[in-house]
C-alpha positions in Angstrom: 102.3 102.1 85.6 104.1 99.7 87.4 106.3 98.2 84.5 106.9 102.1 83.6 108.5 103.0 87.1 110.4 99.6 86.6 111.8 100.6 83.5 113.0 104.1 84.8 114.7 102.3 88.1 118.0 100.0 88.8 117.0 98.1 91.7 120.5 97.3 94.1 121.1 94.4 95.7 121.7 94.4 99.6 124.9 93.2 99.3 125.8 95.8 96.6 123.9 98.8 99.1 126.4 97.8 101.8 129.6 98.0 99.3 128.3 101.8 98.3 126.5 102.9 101.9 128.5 105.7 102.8 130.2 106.4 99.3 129.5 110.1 98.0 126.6 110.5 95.4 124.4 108.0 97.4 121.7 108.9 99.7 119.6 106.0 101.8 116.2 106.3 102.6 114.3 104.6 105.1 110.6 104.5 104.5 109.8 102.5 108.1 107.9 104.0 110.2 109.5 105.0 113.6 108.2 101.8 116.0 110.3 99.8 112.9 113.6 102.4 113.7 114.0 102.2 117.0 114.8 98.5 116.3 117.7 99.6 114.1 118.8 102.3 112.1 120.9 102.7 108.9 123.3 104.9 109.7 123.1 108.1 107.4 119.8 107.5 106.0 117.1 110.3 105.8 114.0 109.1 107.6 111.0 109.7 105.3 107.5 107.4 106.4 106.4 105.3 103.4 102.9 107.6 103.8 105.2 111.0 103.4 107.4 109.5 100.6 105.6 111.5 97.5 104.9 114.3 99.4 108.6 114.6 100.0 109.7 113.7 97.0 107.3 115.9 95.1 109.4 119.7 94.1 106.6 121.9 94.6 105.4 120.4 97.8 105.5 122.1 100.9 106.9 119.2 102.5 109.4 118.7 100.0 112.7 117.2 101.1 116.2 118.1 99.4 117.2 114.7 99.2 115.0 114.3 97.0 116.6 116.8 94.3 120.0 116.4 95.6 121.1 114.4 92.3 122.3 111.4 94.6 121.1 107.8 94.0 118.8 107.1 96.2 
């Protein structure tokens, strides 16, 4: 399963991340949880906890976050 989601993802280099932060048709998400936040944020990211992450992602969840369906890069 692993070298299936692989396949299906382009993986972005920090330095690339910073060039595009910011750019339209992006969205950050940060998956730390909030004791690893208030240390430092990324400024326009959607917060979504690593455990929440599929729920969020998911369309027919309840808990389903737009982000997620947007059509941005995430």
């Amino acid at each position: 399963m692993l070298a299936e989601a692989n396949a299906a993802i382009e993986t972005v280099s920090v330095p690339d991340a910073v060039q595009i932060h910011g750019e339209p048709g992006y969205a950050f998400i940060d998956i730390r949880e909030e004791s690893e936040r208030a240390k430092a944020t990324i400024s326009g990211s959607v917060h979504v906890p690593r455990g929440f992450l599929e729920f969020q992602a998911d369309p027919e969840s309840p808990m389903h976050n737009p982000v997620f369906s947007s059509g941005d890069r995430l």
